[in-house]
C-alpha positions as CSV (number, residue, x, y, z in Angstrom):
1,X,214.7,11.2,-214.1
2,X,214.6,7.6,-212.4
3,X,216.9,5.5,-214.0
4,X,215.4,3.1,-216.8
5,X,216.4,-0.3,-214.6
6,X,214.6,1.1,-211.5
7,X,211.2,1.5,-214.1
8,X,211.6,-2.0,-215.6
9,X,211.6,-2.8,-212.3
10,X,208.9,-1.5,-210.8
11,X,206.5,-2.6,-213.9
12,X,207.8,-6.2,-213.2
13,X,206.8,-5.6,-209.6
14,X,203.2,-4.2,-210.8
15,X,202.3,-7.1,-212.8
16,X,203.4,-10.0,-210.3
17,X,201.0,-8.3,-207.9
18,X,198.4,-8.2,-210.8
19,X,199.0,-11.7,-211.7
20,X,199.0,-12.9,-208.3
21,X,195.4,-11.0,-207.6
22,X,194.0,-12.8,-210.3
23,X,195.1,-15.8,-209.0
24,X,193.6,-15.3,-205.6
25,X,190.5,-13.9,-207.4
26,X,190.2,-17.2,-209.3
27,X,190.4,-20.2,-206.9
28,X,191.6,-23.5,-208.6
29,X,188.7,-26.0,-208.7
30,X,190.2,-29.3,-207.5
31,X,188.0,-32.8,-207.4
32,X,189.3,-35.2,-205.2
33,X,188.7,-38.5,-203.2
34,X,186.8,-38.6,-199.8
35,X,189.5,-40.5,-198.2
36,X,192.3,-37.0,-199.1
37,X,190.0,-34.8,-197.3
38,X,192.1,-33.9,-194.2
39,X,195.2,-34.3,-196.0
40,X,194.3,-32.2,-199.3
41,X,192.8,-29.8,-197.4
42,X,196.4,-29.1,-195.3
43,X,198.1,-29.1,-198.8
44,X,196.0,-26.8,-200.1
45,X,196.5,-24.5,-197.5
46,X,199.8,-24.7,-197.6
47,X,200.3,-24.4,-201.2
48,X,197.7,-21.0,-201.3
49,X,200.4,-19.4,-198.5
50,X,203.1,-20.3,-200.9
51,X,201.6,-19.1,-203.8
52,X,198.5,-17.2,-202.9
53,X,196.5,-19.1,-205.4
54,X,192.9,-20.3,-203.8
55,X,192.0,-23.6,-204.4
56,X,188.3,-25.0,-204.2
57,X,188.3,-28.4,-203.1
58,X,185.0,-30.9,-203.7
59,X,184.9,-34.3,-201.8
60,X,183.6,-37.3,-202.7
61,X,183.4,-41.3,-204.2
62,X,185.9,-41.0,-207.0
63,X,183.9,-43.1,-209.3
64,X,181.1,-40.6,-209.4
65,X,183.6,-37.6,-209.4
66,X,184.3,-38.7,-212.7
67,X,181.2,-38.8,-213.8
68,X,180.4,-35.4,-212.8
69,X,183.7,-34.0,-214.8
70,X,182.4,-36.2,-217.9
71,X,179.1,-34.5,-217.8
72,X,180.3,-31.1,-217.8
73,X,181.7,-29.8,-214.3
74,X,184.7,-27.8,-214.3
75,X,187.6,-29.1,-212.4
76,X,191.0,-28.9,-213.0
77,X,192.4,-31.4,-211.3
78,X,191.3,-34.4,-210.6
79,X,192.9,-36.8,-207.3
80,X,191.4,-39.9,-207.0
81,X,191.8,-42.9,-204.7
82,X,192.9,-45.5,-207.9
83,X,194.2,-44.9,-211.1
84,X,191.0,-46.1,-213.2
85,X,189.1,-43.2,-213.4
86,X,191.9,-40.6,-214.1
87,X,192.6,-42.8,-216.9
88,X,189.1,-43.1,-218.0
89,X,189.4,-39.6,-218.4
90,X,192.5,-39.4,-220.4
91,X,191.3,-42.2,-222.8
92,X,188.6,-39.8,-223.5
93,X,191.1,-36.8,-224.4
94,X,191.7,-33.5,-222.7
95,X,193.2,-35.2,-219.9
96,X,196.6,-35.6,-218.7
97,X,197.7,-38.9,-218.0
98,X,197.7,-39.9,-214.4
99,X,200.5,-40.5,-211.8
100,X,200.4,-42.2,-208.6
101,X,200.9,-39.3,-206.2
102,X,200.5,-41.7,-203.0
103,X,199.3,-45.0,-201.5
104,X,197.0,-46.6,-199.2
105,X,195.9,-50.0,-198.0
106,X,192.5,-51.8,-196.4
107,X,192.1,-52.2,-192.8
108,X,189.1,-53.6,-190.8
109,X,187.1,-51.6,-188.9
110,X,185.3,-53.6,-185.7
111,X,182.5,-52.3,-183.0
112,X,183.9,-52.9,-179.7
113,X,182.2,-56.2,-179.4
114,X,184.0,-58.0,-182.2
115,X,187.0,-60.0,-181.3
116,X,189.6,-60.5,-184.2
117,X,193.1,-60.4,-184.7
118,X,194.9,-60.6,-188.9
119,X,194.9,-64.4,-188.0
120,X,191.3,-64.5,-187.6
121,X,189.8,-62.4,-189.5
122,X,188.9,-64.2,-192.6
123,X,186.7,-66.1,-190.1
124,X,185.5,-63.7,-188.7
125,X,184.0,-62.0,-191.8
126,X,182.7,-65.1,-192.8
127,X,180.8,-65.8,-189.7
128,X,176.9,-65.4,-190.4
129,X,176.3,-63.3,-187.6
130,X,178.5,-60.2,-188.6
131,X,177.5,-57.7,-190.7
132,X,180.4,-57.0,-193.0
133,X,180.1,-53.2,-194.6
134,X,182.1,-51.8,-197.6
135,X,181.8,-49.0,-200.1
136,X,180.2,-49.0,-203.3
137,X,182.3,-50.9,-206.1
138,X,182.7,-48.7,-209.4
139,X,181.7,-45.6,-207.9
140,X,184.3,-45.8,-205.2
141,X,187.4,-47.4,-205.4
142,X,187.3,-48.5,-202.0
143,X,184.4,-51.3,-202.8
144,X,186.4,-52.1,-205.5
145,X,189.3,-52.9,-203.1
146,X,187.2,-54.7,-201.0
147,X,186.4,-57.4,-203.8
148,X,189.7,-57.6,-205.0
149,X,190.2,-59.0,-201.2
150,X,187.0,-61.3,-201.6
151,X,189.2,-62.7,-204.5
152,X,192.3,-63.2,-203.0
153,X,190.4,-64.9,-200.1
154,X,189.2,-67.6,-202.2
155,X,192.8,-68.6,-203.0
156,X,192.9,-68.8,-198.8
157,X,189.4,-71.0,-198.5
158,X,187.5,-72.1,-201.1
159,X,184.0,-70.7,-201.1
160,X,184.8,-67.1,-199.1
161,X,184.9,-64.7,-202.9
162,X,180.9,-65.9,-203.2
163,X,179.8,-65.9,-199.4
164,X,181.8,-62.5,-198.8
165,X,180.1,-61.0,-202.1
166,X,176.9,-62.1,-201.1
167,X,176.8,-60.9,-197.5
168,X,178.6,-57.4,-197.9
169,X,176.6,-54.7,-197.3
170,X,177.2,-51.6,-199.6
171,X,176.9,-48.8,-197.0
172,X,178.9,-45.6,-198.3
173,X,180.4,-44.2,-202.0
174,X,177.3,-44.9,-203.7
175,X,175.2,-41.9,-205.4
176,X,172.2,-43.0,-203.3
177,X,174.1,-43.6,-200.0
178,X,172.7,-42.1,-196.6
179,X,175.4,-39.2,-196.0
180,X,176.4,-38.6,-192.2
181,X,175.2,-35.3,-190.6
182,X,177.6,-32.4,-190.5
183,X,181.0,-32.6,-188.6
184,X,180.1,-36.3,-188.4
185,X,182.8,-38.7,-190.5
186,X,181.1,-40.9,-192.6
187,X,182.6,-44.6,-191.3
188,X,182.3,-43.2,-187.7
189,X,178.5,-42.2,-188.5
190,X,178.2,-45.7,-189.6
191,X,180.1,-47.9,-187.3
192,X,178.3,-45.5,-184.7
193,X,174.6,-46.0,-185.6
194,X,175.3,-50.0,-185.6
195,X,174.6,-50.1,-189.3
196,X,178.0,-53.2,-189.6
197,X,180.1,-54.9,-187.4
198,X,182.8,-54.5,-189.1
199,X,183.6,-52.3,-191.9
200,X,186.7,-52.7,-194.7
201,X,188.3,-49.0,-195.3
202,X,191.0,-47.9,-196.0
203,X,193.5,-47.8,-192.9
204,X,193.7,-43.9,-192.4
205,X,189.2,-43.7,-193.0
206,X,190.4,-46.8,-189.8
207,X,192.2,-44.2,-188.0
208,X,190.1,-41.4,-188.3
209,X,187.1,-43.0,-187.7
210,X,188.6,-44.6,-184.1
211,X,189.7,-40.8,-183.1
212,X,186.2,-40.0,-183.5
213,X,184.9,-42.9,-181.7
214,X,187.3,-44.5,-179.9
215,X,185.6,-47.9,-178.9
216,X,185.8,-48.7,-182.3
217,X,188.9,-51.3,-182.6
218,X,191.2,-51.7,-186.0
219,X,192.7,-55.0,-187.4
220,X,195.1,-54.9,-189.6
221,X,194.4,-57.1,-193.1
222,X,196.7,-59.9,-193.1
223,X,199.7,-60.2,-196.3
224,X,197.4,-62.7,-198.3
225,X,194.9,-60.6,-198.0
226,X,195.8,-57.3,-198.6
227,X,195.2,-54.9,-201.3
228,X,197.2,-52.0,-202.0
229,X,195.3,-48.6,-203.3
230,X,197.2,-46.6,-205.8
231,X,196.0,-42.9,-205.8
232,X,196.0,-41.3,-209.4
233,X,196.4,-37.5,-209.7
234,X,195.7,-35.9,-213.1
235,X,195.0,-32.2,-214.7
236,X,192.7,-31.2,-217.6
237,X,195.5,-30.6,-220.5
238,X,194.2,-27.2,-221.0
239,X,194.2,-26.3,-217.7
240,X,195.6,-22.8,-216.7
241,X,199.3,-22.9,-214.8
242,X,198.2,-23.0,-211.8
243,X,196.8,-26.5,-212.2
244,X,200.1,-27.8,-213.2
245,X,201.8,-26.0,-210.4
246,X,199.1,-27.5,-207.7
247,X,200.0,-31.1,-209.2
248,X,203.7,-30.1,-208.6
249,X,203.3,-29.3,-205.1
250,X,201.1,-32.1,-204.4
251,X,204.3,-34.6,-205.5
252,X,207.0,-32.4,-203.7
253,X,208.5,-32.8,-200.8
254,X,206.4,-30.9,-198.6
255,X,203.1,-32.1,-200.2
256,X,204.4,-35.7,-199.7
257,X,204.9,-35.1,-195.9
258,X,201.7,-33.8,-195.2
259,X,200.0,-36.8,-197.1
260,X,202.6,-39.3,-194.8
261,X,201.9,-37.3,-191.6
262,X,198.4,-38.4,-192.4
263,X,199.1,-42.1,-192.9
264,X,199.2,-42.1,-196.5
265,X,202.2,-43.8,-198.4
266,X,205.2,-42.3,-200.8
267,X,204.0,-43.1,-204.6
């Protein structure tokens, strides 16, 4: 007769292997802003050869992520590229409330034929013949970073907030936006097909876009200008453990240095 121990042990055994199948067998449906693709993506690798829990990631404007979750669709966790809309879910009820889990900023993107430096580029956004792009306010943070910077340029020379407002073109994050063709990034696509002259991302969309097409150039946003982009990560409250143990990894050490590794900032 096998001693009792060596049983309770082997039972214990048999249902950590049964409870990690069904957590393989149910991936973890995750919602999260365009701008965490790459980075997300590595975590989530990561944390399924931790664990062995799947996770399903879906891309997109965070604004209109949202919207999808209010009207019915099943995620569990929620990363978006501002704090707003996590909150606009917990306001509701059934949501956690959110935490910053990492930062961002604005840069400029420029086609090879613009010349600007920080110094100069208030001018040069302002100038009639440059066709300044941003993203969608409201249904992605992004655009509504980009007028938060029309603001703060008005406190630099009077009449920019109106004539920057007026001229932008909203190119990307909207629910009607063209969408770039597979494998293509979506402010390469754009900067690519000539559709702006310069384009106000965030710095690693900047980046990534410029390793894609390298002719395109990237100016930093000066310190008067600048706005910073707080990313909000949040869980349904009834979400399973694995949610919960997703968000944990995402705010640990190793999540944080894949997030900094790909230009993001520490919360």
């Amino acid at each position: 007769m096998k001693p009792i121990a060596f049983i309770l042990g082997a039972v214990a055994l048999t249902l950590t292997g049964c409870a990690m199948i069904e957590q393989s067998a149910a991936p973890l449906p995750v919602y999260a802003a365009g701008s965490l693709r790459e980075a997300l993506t590595a975590i989530a690798a990561d944390h399924e050869a931790r664990s062995g829990q799947k996770v399903a990631l879906t891309f997109g404007a965070s604004g209109l992520l949202r919207e999808r979750i209010e009207k019915g669709e099943g995620a569990a966790v929620f990363a978006s590229a501002d704090t707003e809309h996590p909150q606009r879910l917990a306001a509701r009820g059934g949501w956690a409330p959110p935490q910053v889990f990492t930062r961002n900023s604005l840069c400029a993107l420029t086609a090879a034929h613009i010349s600007a430096t920080p110094d100069t580029l208030l001018a040069t956004l302002l100038r009639a013949d440059v066709r300044l792009g941003i993203s969608t306010p409201r249904a992605d943070p992004s655009g509504d970073y980009a007028l938060l910077l029309f603001r703060k340029a008005e406190a630099v020379r009077a009449g920019s907030q109106a004539a920057l407002e007026t001229k932008a073109l909203k190119l990307t994050g909207g629910a009607d936006s063209p969408k770039p063709p597979p494998g293509r990034g979506t402010y390469a696509w754009v900067m690519d097909e000539g559709q702006a002259d310069v384009f106000l991302t965030y710095c690693t969309n900047a980046v990534a876009a410029q390793k894609e097409v390298p002719r395109l150039k990237i100016v930093q946003i000066p310190p008067e200008l600048q706005v910073g982009a707080a990313y909000g990560l949040t869980s349904r409250s009834d979400a399973p453990p694995a949610a919960r143990a997703f968000v944990a990894y995402v705010l640990s050490e190793p999540g944080q240095a894949v997030l900094q590794r790909y230009g993001f900032g520490r919360p």
